[in-house]
PDB file of N, CA, C, O and CB in Angstrom:
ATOM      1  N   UNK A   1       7.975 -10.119   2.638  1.00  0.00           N
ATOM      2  CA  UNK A   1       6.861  -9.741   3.463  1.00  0.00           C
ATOM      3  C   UNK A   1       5.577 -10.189   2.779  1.00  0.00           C
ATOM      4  O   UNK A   1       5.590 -10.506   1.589  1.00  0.00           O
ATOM      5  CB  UNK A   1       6.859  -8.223   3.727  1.00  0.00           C
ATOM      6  N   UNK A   2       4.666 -10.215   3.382  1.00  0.00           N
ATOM      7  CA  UNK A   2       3.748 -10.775   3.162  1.00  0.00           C
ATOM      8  C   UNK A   2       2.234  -9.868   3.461  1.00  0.00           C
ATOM      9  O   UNK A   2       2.381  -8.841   4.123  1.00  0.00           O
ATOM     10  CB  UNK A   2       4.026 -11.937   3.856  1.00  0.00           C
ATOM     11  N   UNK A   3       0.978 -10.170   3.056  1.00  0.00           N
ATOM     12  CA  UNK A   3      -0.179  -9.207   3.322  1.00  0.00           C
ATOM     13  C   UNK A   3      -1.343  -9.988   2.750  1.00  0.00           C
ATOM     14  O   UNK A   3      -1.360 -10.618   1.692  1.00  0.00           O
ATOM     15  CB  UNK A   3      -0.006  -7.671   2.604  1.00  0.00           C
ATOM     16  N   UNK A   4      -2.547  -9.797   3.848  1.00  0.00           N
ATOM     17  CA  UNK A   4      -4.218 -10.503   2.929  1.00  0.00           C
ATOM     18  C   UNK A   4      -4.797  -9.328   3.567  1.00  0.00           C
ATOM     19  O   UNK A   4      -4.147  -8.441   4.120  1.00  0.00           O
ATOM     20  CB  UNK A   4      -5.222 -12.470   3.445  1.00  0.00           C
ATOM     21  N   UNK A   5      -6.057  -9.381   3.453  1.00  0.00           N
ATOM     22  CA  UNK A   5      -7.338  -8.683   3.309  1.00  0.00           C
ATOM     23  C   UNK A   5      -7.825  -7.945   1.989  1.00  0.00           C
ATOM     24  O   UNK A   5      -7.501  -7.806   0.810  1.00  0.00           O
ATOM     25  CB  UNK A   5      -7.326  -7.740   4.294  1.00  0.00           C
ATOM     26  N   UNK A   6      -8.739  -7.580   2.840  1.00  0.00           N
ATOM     27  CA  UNK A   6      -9.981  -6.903   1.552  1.00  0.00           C
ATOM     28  C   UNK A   6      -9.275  -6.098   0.219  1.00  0.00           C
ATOM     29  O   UNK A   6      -9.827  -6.121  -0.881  1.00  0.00           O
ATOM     30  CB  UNK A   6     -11.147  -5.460   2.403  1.00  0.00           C
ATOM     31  N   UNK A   7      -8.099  -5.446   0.436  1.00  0.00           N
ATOM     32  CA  UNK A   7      -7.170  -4.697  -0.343  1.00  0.00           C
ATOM     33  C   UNK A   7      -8.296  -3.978  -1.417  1.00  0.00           C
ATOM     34  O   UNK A   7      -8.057  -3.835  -2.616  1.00  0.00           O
ATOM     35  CB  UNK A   7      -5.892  -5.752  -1.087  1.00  0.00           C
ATOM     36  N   UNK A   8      -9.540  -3.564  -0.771  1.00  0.00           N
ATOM     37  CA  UNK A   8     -10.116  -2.556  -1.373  1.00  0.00           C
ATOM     38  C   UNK A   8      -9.585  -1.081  -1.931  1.00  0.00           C
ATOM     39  O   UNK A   8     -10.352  -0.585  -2.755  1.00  0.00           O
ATOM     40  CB  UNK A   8     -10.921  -2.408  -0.606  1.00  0.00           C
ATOM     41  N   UNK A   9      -8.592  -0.425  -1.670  1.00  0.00           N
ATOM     42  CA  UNK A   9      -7.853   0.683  -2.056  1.00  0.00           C
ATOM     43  C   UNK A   9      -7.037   0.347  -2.709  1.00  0.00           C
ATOM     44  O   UNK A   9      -6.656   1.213  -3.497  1.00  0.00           O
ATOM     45  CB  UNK A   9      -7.378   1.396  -1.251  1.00  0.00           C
ATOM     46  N   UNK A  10      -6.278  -1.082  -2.787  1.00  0.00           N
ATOM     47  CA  UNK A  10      -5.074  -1.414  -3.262  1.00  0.00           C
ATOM     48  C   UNK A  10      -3.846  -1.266  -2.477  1.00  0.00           C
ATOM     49  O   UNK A  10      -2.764  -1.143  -3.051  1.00  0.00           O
ATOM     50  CB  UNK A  10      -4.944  -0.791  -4.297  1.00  0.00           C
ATOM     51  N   UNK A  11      -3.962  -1.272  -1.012  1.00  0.00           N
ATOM     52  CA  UNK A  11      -2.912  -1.005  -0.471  1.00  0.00           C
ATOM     53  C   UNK A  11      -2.213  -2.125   0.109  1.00  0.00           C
ATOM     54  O   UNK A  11      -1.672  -2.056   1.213  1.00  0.00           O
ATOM     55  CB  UNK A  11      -3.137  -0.114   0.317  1.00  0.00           C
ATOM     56  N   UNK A  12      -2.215  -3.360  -0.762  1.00  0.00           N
ATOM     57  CA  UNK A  12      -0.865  -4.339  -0.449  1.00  0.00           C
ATOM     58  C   UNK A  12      -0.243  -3.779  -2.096  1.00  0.00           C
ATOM     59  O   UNK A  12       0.687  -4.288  -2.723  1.00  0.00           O
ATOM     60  CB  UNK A  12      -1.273  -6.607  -0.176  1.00  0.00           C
ATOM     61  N   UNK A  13      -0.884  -2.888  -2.403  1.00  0.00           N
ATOM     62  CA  UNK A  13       0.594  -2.125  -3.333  1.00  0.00           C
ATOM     63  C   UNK A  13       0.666  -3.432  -4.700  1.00  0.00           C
ATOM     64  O   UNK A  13       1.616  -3.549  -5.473  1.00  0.00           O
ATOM     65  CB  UNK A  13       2.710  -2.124  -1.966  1.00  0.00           C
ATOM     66  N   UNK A  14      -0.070  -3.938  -4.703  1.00  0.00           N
ATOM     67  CA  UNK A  14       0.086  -5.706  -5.969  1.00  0.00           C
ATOM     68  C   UNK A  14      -0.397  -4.774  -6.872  1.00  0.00           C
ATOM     69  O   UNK A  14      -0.227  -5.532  -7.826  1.00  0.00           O
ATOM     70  CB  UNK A  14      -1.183  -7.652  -5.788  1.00  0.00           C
ATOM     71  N   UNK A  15      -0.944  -3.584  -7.492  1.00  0.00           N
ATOM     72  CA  UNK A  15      -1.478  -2.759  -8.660  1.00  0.00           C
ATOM     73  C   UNK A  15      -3.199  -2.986  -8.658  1.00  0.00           C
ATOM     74  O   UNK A  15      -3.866  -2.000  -8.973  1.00  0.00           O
ATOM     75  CB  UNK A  15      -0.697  -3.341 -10.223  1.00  0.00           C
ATOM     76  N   UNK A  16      -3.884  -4.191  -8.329  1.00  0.00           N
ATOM     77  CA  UNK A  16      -5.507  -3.982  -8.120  1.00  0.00           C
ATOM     78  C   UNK A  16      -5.845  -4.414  -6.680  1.00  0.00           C
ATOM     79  O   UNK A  16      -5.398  -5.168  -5.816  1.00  0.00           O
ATOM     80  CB  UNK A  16      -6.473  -4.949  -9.231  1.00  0.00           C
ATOM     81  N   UNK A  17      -6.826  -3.585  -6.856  1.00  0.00           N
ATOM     82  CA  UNK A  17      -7.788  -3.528  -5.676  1.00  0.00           C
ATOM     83  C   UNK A  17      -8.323  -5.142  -5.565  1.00  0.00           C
ATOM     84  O   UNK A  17      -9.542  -5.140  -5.731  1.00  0.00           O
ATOM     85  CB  UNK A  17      -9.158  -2.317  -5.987  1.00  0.00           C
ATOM     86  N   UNK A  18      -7.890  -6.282  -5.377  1.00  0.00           N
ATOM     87  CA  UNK A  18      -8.395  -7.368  -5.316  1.00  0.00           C
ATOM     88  C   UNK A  18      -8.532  -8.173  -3.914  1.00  0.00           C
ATOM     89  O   UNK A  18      -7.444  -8.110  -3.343  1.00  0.00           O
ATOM     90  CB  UNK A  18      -7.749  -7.956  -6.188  1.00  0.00           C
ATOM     91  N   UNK A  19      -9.397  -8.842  -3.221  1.00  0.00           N
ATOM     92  CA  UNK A  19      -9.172  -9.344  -1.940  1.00  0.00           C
ATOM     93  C   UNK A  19      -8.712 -10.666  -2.221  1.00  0.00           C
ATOM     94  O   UNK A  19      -9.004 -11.461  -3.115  1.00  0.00           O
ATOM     95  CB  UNK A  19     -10.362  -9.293  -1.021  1.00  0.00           C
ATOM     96  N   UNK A  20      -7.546 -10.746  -0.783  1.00  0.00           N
ATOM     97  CA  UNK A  20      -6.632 -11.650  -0.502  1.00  0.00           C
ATOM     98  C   UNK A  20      -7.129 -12.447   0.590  1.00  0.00           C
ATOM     99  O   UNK A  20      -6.840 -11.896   1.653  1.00  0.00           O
ATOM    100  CB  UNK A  20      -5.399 -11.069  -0.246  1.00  0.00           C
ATOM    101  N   UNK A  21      -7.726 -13.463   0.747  1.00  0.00           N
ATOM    102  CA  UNK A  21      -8.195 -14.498   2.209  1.00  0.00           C
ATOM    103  C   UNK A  21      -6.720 -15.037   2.844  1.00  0.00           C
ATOM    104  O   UNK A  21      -6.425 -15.151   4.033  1.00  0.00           O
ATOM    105  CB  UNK A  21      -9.335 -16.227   1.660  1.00  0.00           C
ATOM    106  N   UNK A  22      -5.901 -15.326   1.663  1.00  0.00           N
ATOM    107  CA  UNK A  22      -4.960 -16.097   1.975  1.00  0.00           C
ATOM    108  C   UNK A  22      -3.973 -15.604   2.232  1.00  0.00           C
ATOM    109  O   UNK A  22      -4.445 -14.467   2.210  1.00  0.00           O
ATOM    110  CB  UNK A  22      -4.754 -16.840   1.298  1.00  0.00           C
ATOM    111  N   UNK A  23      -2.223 -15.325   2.646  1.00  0.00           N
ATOM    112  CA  UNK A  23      -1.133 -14.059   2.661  1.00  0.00           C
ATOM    113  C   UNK A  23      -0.906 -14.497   0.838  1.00  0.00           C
ATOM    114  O   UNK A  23      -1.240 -15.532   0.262  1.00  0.00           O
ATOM    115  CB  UNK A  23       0.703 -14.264   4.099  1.00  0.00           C
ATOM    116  N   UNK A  24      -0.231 -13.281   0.298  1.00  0.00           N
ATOM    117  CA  UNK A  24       0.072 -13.116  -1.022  1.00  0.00           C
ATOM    118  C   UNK A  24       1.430 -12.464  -0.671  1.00  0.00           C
ATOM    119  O   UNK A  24       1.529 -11.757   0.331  1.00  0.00           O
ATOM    120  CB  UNK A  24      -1.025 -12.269  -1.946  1.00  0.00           C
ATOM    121  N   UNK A  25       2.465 -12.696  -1.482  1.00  0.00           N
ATOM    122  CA  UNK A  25       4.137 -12.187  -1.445  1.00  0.00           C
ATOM    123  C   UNK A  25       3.830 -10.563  -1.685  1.00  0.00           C
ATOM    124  O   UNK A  25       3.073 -10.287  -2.616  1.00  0.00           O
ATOM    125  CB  UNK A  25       5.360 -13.003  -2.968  1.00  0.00           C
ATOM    126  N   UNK A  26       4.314  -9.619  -0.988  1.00  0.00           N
ATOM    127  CA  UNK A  26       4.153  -8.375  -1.393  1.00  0.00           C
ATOM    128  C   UNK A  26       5.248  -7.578  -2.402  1.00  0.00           C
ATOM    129  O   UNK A  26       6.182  -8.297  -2.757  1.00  0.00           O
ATOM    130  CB  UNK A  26       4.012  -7.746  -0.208  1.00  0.00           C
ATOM    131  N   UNK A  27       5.258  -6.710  -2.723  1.00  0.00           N
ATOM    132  CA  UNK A  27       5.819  -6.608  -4.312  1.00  0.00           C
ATOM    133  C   UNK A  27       7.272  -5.465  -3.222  1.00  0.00           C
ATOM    134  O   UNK A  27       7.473  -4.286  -3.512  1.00  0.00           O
ATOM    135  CB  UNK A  27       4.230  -5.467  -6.092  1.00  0.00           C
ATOM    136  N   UNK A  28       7.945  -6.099  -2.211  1.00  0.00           N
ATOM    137  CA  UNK A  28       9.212  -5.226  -1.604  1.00  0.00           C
ATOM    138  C   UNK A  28       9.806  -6.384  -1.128  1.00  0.00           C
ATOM    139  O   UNK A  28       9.520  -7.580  -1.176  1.00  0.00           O
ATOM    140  CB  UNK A  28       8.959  -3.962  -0.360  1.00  0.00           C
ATOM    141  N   UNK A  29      11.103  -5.434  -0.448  1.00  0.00           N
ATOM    142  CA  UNK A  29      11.945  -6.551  -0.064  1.00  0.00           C
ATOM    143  C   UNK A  29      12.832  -5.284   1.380  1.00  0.00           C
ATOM    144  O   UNK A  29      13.307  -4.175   1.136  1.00  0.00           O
ATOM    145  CB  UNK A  29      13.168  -7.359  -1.825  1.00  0.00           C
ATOM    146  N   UNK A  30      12.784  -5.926   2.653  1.00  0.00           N
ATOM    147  CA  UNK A  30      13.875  -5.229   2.898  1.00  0.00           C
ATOM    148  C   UNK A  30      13.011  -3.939   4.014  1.00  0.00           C
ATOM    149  O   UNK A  30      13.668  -2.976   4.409  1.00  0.00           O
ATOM    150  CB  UNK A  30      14.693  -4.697   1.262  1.00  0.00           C
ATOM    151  N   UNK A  31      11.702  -4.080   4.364  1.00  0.00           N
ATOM    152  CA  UNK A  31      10.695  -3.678   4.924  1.00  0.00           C
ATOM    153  C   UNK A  31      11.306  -2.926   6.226  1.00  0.00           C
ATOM    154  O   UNK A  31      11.924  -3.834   6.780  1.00  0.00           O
ATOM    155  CB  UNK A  31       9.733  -4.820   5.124  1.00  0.00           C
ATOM    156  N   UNK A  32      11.416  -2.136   6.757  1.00  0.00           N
ATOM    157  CA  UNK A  32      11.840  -1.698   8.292  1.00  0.00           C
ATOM    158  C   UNK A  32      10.514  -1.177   8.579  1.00  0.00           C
ATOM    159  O   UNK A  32      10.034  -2.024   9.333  1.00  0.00           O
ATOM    160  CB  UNK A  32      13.190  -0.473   8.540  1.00  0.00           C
ATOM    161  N   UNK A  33       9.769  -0.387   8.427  1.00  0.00           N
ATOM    162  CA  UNK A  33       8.789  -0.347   9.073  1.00  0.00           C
ATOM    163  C   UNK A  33       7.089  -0.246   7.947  1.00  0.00           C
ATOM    164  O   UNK A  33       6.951  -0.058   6.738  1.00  0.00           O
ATOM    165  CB  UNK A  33       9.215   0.904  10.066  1.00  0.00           C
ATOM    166  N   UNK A  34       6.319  -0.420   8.789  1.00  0.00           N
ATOM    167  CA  UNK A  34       4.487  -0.023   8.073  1.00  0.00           C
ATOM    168  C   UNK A  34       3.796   0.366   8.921  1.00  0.00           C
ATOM    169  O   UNK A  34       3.902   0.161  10.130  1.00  0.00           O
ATOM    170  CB  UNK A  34       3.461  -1.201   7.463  1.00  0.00           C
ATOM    171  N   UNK A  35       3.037   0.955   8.370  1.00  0.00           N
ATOM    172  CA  UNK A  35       1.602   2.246   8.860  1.00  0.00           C
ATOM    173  C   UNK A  35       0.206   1.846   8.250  1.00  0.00           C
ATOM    174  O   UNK A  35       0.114   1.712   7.030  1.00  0.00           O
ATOM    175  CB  UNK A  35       1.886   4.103   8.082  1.00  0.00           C
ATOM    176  N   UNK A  36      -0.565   1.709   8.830  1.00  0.00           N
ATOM    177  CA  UNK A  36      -1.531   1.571   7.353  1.00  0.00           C
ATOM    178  C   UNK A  36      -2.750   1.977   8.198  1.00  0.00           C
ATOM    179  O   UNK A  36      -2.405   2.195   9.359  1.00  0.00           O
ATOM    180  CB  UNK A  36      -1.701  -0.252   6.383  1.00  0.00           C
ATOM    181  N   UNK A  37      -3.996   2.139   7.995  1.00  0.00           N
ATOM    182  CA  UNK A  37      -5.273   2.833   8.284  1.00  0.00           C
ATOM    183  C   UNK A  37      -6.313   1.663   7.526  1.00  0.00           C
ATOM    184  O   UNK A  37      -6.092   0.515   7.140  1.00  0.00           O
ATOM    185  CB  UNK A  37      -5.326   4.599   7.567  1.00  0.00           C
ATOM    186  N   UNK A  38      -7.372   2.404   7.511  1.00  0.00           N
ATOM    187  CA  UNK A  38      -8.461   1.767   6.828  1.00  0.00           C
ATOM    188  C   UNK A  38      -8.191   1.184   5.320  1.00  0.00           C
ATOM    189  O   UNK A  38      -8.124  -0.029   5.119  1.00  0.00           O
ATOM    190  CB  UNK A  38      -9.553   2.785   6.786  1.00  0.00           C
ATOM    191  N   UNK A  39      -8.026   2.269   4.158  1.00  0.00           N
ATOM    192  CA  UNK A  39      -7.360   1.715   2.786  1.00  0.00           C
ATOM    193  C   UNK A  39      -6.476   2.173   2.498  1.00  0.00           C
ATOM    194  O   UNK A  39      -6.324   2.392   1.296  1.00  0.00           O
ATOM    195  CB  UNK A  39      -7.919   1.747   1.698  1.00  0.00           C
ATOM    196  N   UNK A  40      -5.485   2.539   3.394  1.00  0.00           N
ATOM    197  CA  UNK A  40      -4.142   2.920   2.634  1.00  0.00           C
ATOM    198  C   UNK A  40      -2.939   2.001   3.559  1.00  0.00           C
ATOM    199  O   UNK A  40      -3.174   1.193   4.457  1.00  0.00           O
ATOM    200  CB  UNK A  40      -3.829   4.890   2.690  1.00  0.00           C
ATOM    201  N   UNK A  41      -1.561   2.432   2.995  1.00  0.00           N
ATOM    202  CA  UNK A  41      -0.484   1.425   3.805  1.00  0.00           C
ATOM    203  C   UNK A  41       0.785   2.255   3.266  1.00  0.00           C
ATOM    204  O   UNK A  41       0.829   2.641   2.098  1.00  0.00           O
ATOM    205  CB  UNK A  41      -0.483  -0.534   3.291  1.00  0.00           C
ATOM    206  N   UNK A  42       1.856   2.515   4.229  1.00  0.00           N
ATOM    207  CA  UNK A  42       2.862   3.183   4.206  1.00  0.00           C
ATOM    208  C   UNK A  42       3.823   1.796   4.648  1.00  0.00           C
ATOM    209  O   UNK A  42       3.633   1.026   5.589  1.00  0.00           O
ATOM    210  CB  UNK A  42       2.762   4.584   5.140  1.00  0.00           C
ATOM    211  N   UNK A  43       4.869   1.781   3.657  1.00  0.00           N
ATOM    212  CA  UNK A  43       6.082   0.538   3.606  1.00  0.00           C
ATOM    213  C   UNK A  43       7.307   1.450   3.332  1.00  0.00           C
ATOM    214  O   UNK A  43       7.506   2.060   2.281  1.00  0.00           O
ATOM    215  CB  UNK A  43       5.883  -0.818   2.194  1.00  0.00           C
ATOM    216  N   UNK A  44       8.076   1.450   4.401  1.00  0.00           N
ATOM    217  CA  UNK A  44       9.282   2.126   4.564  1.00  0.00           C
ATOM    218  C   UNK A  44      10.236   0.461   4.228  1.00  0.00           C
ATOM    219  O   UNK A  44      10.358  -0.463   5.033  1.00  0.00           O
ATOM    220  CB  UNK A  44       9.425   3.084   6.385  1.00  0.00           C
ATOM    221  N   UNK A  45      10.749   0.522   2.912  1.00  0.00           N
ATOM    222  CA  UNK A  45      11.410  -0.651   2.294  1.00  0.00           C
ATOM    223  C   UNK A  45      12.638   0.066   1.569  1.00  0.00           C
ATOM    224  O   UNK A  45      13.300  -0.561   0.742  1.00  0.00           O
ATOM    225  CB  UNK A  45      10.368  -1.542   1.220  1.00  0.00           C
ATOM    226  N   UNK A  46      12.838   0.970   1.791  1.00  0.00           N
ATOM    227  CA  UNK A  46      13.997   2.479   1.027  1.00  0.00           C
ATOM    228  C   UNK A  46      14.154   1.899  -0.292  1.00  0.00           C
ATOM    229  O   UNK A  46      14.935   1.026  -0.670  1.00  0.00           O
ATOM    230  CB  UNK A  46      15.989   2.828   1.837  1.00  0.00           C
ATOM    231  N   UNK A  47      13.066   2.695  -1.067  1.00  0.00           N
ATOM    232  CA  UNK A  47      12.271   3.551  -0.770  1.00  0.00           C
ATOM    233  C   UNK A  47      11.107   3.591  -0.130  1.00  0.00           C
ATOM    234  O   UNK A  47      10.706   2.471   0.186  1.00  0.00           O
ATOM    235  CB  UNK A  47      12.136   3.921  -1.508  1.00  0.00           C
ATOM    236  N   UNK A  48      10.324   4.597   0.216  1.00  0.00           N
ATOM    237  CA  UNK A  48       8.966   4.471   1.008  1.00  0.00           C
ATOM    238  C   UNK A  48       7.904   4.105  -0.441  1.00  0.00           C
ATOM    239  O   UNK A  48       8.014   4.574  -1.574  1.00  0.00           O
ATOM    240  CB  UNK A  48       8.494   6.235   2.029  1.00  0.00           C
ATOM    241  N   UNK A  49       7.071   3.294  -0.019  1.00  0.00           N
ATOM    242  CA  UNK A  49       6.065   2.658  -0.820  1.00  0.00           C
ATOM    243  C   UNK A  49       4.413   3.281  -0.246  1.00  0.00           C
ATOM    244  O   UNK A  49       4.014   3.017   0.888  1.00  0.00           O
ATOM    245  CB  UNK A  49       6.309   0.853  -0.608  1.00  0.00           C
ATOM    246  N   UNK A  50       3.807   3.900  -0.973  1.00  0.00           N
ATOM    247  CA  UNK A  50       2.521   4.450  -0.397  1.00  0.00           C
ATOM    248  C   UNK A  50       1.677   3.737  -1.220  1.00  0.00           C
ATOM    249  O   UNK A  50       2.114   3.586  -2.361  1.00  0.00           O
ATOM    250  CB  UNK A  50       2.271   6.047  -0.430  1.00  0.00           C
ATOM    251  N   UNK A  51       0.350   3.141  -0.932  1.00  0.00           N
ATOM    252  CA  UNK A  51      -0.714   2.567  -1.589  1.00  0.00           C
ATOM    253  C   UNK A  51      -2.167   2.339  -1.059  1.00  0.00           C
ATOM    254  O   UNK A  51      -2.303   1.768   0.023  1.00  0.00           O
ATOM    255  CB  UNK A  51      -0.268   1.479  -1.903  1.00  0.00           C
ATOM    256  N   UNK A  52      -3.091   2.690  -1.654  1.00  0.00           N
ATOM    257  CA  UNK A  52      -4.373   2.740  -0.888  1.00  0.00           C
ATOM    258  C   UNK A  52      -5.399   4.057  -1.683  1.00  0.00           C
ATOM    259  O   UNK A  52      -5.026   4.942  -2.453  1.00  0.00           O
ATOM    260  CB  UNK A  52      -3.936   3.109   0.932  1.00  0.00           C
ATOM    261  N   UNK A  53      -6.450   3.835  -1.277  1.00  0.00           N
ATOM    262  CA  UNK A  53      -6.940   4.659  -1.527  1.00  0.00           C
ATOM    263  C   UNK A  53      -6.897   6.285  -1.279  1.00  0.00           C
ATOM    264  O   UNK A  53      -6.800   6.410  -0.058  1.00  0.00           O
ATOM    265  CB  UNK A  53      -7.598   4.185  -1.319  1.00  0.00           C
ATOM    266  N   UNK A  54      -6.921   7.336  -1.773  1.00  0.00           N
ATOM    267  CA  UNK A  54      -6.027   8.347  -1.285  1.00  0.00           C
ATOM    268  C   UNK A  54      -6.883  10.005  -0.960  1.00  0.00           C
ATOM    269  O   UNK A  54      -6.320  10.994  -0.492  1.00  0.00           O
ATOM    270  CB  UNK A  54      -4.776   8.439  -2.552  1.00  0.00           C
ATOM    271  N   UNK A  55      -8.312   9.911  -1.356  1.00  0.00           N
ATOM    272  CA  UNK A  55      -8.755  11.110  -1.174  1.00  0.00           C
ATOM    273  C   UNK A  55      -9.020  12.003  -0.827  1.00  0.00           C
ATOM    274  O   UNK A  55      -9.934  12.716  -1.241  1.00  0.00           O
ATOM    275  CB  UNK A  55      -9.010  11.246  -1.212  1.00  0.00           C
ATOM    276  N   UNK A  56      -7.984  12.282   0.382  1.00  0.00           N
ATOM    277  CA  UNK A  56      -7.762  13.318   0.953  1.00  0.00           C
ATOM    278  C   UNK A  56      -6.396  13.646   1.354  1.00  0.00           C
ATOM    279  O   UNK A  56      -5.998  14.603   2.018  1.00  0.00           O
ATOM    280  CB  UNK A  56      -8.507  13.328   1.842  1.00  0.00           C
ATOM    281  N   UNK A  57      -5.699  12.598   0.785  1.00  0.00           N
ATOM    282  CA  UNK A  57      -4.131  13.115   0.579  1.00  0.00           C
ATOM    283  C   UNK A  57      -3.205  12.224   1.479  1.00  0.00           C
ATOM    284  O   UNK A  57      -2.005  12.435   1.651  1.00  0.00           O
ATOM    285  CB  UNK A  57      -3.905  14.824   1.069  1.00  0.00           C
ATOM    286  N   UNK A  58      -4.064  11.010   2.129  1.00  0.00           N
ATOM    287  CA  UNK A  58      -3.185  10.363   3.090  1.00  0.00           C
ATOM    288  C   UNK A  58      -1.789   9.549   2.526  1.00  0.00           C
ATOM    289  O   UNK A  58      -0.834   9.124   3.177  1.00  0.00           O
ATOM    290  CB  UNK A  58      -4.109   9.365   3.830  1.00  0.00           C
ATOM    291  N   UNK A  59      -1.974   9.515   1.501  1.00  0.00           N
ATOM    292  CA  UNK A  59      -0.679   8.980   0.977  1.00  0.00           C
ATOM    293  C   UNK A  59       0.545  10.266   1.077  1.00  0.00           C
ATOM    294  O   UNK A  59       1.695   9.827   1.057  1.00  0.00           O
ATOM    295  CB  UNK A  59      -0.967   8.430  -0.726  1.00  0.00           C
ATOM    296  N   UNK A  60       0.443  11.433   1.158  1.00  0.00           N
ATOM    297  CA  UNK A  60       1.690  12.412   1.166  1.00  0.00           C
ATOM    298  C   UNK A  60       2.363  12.647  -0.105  1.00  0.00           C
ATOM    299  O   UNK A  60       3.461  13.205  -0.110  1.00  0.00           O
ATOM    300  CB  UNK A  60       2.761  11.914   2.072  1.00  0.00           C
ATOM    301  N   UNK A  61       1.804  12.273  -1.174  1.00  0.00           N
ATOM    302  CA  UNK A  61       2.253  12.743  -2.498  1.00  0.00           C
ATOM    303  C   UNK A  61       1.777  13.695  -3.181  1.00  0.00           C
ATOM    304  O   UNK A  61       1.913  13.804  -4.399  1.00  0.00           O
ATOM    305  CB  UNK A  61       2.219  11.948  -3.261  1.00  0.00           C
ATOM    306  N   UNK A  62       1.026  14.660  -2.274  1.00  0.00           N
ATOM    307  CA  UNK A  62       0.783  15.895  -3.308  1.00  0.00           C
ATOM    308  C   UNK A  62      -1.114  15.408  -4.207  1.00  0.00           C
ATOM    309  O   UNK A  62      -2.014  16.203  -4.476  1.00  0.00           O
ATOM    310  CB  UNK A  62       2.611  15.845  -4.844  1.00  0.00           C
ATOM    311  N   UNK A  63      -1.101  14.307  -4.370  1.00  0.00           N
ATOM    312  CA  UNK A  63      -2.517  13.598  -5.181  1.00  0.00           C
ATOM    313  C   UNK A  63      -3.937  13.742  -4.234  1.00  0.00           C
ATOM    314  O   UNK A  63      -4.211  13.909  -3.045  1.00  0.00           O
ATOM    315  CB  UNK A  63      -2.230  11.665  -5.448  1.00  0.00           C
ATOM    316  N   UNK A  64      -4.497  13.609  -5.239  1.00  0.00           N
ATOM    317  CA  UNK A  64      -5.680  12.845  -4.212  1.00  0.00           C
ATOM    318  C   UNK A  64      -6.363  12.108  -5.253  1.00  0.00           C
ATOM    319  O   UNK A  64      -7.472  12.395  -5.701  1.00  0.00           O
ATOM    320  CB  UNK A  64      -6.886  13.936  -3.272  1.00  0.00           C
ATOM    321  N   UNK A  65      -5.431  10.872  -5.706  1.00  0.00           N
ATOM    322  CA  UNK A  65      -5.827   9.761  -6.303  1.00  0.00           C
ATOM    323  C   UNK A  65      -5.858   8.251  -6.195  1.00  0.00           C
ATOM    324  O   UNK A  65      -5.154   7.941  -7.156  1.00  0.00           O
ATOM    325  CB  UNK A  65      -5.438   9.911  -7.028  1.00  0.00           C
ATOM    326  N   UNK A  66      -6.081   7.584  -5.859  1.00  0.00           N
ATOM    327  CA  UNK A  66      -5.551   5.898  -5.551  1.00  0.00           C
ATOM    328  C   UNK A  66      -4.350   5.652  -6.150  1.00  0.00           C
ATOM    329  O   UNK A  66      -4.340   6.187  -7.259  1.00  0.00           O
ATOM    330  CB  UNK A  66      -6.532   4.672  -6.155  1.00  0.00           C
ATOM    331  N   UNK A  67      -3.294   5.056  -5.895  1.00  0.00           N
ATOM    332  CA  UNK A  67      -1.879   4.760  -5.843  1.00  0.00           C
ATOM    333  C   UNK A  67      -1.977   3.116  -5.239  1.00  0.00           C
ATOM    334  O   UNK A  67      -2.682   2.575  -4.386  1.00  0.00           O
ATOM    335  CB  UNK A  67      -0.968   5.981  -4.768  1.00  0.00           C
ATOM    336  N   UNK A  68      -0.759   2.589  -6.262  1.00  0.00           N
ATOM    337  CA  UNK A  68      -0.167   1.236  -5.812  1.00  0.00           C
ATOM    338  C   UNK A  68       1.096   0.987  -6.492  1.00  0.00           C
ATOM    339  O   UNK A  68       1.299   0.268  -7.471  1.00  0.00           O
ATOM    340  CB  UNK A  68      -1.115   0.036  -6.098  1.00  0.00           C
ATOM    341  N   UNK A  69       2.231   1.969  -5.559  1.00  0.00           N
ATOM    342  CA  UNK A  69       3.211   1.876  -6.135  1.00  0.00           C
ATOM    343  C   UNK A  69       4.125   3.261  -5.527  1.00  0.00           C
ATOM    344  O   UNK A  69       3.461   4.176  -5.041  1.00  0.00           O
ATOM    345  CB  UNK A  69       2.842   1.728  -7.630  1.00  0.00           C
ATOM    346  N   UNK A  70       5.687   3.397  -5.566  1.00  0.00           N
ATOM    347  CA  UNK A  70       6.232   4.106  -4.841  1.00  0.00           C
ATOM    348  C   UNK A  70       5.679   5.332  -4.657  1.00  0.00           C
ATOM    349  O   UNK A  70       4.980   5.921  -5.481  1.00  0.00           O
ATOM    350  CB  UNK A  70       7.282   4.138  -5.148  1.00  0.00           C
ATOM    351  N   UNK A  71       6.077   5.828  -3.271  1.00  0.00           N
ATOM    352  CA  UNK A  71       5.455   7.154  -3.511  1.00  0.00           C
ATOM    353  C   UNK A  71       7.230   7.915  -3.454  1.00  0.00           C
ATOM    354  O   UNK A  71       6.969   9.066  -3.805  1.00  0.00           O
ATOM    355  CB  UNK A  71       3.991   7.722  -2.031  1.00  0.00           C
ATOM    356  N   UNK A  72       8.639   7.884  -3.235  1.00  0.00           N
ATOM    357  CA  UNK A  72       9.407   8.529  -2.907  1.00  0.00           C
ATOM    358  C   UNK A  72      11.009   7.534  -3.120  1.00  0.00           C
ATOM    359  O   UNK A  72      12.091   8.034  -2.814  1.00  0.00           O
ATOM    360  CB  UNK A  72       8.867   9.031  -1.558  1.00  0.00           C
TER     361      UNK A  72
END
């Protein structure tokens, strides 16, 4: 799978917040479904992958911290 934009939260899940113009390989394999909002992104790849900016808990892990990397 694949992903570009601004990835201001970090939610193509690559570990920094860096913008992508171009598609970049995303760090799963095996994808059935995604969700994503303004800076966050939900990747159901079993396991579920949560990443984005998070301060009010939209990732579902209990945090309210930025994440790029499994949540489950």
């Amino acid at each position: 799978m694949s992903g570009l934009g601004a990835n201001q939260g970090g939610e193509l899940c690559l570990g920094k917040p860096k913008r992508h113009l171009t598609p970049v390989r995303l760090p799963f394999r095996h994808v059935t479904a995604v969700a994503g909002a303004f800076d966050h992104a939900l990747y159901d790849a079993r396991p579920v992958w949560a990443c984005g900016l998070n301060k009010l808990g939209e990732l579902g892990d209990g945090k309210t911290r930025s994440a790029s990397g499994r949540s489950g």
